[in-house]
C-alpha positions in Angstrom: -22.0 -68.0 -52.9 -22.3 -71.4 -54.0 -22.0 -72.9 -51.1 -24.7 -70.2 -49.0 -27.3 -70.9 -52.0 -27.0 -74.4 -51.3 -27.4 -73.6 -47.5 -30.2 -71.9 -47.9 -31.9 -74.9 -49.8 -30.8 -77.5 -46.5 -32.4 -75.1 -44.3 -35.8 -74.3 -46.4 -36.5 -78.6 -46.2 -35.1 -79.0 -43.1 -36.5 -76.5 -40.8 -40.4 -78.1 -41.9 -39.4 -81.3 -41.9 -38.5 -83.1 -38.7 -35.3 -84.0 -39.5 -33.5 -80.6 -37.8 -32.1 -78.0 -39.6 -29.8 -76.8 -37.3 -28.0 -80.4 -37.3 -27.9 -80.2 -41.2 -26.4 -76.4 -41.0 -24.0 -77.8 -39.1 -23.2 -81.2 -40.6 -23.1 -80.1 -43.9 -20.9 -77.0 -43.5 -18.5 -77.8 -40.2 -18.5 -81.5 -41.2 -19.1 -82.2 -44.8 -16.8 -78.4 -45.4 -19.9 -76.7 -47.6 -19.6 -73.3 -46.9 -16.5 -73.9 -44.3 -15.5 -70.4 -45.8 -18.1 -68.6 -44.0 -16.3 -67.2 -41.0 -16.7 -68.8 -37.7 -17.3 -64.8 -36.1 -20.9 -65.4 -38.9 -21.6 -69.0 -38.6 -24.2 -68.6 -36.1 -25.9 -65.3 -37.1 -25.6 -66.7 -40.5 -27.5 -70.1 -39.0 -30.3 -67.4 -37.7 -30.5 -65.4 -41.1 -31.3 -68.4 -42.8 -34.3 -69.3 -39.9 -35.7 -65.8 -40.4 -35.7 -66.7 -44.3 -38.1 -69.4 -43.0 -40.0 -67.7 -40.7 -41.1 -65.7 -43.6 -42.3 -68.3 -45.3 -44.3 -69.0 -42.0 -45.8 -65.8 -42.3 -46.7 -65.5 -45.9 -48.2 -69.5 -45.9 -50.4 -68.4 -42.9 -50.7 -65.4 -42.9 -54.6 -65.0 -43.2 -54.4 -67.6 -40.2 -52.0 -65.3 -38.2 -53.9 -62.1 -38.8 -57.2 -63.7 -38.0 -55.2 -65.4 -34.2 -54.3 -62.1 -33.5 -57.4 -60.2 -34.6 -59.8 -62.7 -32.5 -57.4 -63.0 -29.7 -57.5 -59.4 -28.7 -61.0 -59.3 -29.6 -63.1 -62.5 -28.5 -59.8 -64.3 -26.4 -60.4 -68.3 -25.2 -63.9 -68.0 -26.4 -63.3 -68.2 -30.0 -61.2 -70.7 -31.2 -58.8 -69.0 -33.5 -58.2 -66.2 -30.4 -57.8 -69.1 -28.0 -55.2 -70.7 -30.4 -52.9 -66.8 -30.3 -52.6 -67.5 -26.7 -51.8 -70.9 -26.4 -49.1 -69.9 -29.2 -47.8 -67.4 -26.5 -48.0 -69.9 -23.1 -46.4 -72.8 -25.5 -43.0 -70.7 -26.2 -42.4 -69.9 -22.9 -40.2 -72.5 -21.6 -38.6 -72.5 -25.2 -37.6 -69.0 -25.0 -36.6 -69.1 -20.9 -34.3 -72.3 -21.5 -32.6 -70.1 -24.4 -31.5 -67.7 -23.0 -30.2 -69.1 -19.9 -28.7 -72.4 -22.0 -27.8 -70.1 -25.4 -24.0 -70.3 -24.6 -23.3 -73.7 -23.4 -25.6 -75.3 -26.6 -23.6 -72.8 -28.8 -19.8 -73.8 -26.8 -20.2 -77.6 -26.0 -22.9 -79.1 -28.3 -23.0 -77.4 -31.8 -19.1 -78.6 -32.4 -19.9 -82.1 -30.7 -21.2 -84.4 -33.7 -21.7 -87.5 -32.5 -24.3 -86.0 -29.6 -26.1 -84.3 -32.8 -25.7 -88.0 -34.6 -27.0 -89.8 -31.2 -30.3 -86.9 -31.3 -31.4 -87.6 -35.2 -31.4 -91.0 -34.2 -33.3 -91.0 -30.8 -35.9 -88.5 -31.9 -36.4 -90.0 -35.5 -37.5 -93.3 -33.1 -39.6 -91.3 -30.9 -41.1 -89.7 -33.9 -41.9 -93.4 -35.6 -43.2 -94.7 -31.9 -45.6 -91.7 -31.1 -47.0 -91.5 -34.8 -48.1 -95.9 -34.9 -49.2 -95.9 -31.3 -51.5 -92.9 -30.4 -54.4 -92.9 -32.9 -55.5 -88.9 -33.9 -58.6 -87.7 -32.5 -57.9 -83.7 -32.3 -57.6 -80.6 -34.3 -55.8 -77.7 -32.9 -59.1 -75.9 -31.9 -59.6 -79.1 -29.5 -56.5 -78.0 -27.7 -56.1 -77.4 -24.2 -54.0 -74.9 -22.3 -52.2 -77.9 -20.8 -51.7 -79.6 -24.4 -50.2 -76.1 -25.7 -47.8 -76.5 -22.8 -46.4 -79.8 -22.7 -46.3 -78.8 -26.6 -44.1 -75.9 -25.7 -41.9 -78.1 -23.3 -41.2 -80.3 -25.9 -39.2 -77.4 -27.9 -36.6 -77.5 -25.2 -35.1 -80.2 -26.2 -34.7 -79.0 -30.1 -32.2 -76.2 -27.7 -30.0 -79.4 -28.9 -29.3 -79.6 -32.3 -30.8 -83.1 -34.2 -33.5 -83.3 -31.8 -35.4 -80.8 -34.4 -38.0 -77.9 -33.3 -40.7 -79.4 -36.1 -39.8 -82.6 -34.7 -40.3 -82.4 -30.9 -43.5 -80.3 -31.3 -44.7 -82.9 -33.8 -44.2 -86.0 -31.9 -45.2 -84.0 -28.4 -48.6 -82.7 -30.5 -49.4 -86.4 -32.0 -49.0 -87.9 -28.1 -51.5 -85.7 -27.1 -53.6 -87.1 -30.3 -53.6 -84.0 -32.9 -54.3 -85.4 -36.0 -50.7 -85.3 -38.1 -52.0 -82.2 -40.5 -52.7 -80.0 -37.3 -49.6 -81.5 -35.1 -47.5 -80.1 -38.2 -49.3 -77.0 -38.3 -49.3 -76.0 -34.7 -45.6 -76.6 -34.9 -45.1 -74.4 -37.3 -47.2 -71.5 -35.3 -45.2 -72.3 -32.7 -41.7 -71.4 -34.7 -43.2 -67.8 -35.4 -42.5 -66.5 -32.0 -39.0 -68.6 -31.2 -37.4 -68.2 -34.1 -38.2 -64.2 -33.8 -36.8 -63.9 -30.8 -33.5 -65.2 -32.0 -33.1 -62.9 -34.9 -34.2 -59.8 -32.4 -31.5 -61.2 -30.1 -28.7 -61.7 -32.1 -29.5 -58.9 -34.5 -28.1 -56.0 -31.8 -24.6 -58.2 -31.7 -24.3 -58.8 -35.0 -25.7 -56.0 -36.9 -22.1 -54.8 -37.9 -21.2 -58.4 -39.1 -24.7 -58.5 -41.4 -23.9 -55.6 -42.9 -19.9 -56.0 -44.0 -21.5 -59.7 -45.3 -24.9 -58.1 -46.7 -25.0 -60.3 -49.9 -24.6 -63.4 -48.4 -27.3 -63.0 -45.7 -29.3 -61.7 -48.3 -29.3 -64.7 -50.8 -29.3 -67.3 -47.7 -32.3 -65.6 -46.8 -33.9 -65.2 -50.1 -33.0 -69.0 -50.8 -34.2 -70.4 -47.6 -37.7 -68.2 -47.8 -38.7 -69.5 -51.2 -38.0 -73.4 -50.8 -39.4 -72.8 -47.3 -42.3 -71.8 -49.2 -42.3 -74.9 -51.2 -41.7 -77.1 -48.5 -44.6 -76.6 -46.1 -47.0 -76.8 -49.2 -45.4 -80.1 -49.8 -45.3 -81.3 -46.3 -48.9 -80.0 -45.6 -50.0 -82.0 -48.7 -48.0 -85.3 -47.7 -49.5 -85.5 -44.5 -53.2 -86.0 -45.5 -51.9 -89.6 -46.8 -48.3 -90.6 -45.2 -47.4 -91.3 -42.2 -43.7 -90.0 -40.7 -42.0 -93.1 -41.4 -39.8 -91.9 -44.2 -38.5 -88.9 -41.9 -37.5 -91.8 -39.2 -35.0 -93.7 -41.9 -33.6 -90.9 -43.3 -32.6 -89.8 -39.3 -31.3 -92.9 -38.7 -29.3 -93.3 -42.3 -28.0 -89.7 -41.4 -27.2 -90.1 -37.8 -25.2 -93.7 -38.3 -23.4 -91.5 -41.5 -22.1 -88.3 -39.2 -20.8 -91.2 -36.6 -19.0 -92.9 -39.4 -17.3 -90.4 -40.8 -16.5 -88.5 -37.5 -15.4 -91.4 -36.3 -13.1 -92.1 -39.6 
């Protein structure tokens, strides 16, 4: 129990921050051995409990932002700027949720056990990340996005498919190439893990249900954990932004990615 509350904690910071969750899951229980114990039959509905922990976080941080998308979306559509943000929500997880379900197996069966490709990803993308935040200067809030920005936006989360890369971070680094200022890069990012990570947990739910249930109390604390430091998290991350850059989130890829190549190497 230990080991899941602990869990919990890695994925409440890490899903926010662009530094990957799903490469920490993974590092810190198949590599590092904290929560090894959890059954391999779980591991991976256990992963997805522990995103829908977050996701509730998502929803109870924005919710008044959510219920207003929705609301004026239906209502007013592209014309209003909070409806025109619901749908650009819906075109920009798209390819996401196509290039999941196709690719869901092969990720899962060739990449999630292969640690020095999720090593090699925390590295690249903490570079991109560092690159794209120095070299294109902010100019736009989310309502200055296009339908084409929220697409190329929603491209980008095709390549977090491979743990390391990081959901948070592609959007990020995709949103501050096409100038967002960092505060509404992060946000739209986290819109944008609403709808994906959803459509995970209604996915795996109908193959695992049986498994949730014989395990209830450790999906239950994972979730409970990950939902209240998820919390935490994007009130922090929300707040660092309006003076920091992402450079901190670059080193502590790198130092983590050269780490998980050491010691799967030694």
């Amino acid at each position: 129990m230990l080991a899941v509350i602990i869990l919990g904690f890695i994925q409440g910071i890490a899903e926010f921050l662009p530094i990957s969750s799903s490469a920490h899951l993974i590092i810190f229980r198949d590599l590092f051995g904290i929560g090894a114990n959890i059954g391999s039959d779980i591991a991976m509905s256990f992963d997805i409990a522990l995103h829908f922990g977050t996701l509730l976080a998502i929803g109870i941080f924005f919710f008044k932002d959510f219920i207003n998308m929705i609301k004026k979306g239906f209502t007013k559509g592209i014309h209003d700027d909070e409806g025109k943000v619901m749908w650009y929500i819906i075109v920009a997880t798209i390819p996401a949720a196509i290039m999941g379900v196709l690719f869901e197996d092969v990720i899962e069966n060739a990449i999630r056990t292969n640690f020095i490709i999720i090593a090699i990803a925390l590295i690249v993308m903490g570079i991109v990340i560092y690159i794209v935040d120095k070299h294109f200067k902010a100019q736009k809030e989310i309502k200055d996005l296009t339908l084409k920005d929220a697409f190329l936006i929603g491209c980008s989360q095709v390549f977090a498919l491979i743990p390391g890369f990081s959901r948070s971070g592609t959007t990020i680094a995709a949103g501050r190439c096409l100038k967002l200022k960092r505060e509404d890069a992060a946000k739209f990012s986290f819109y944008l893990s609403a709808p994906v990570v959803l459509g995970a947990v209604i996915l795996d739910l109908k193959d695992s249900f049986q498994a949730i249930l014989d395990n209830i109390s450790i999906f239950a604390v994972g979730i409970l954990v990950s939902f209240v430091v998820g919390i935490l998290c994007i009130k922090f991350l929300m707040k660092y932004l309006k003076k920091h850059d992402f450079n901190i989130f670059m080193w502590y890829r790198l130092a983590l990615g050269i780490l998980v190549i050491i010691w799967t190497l030694i």
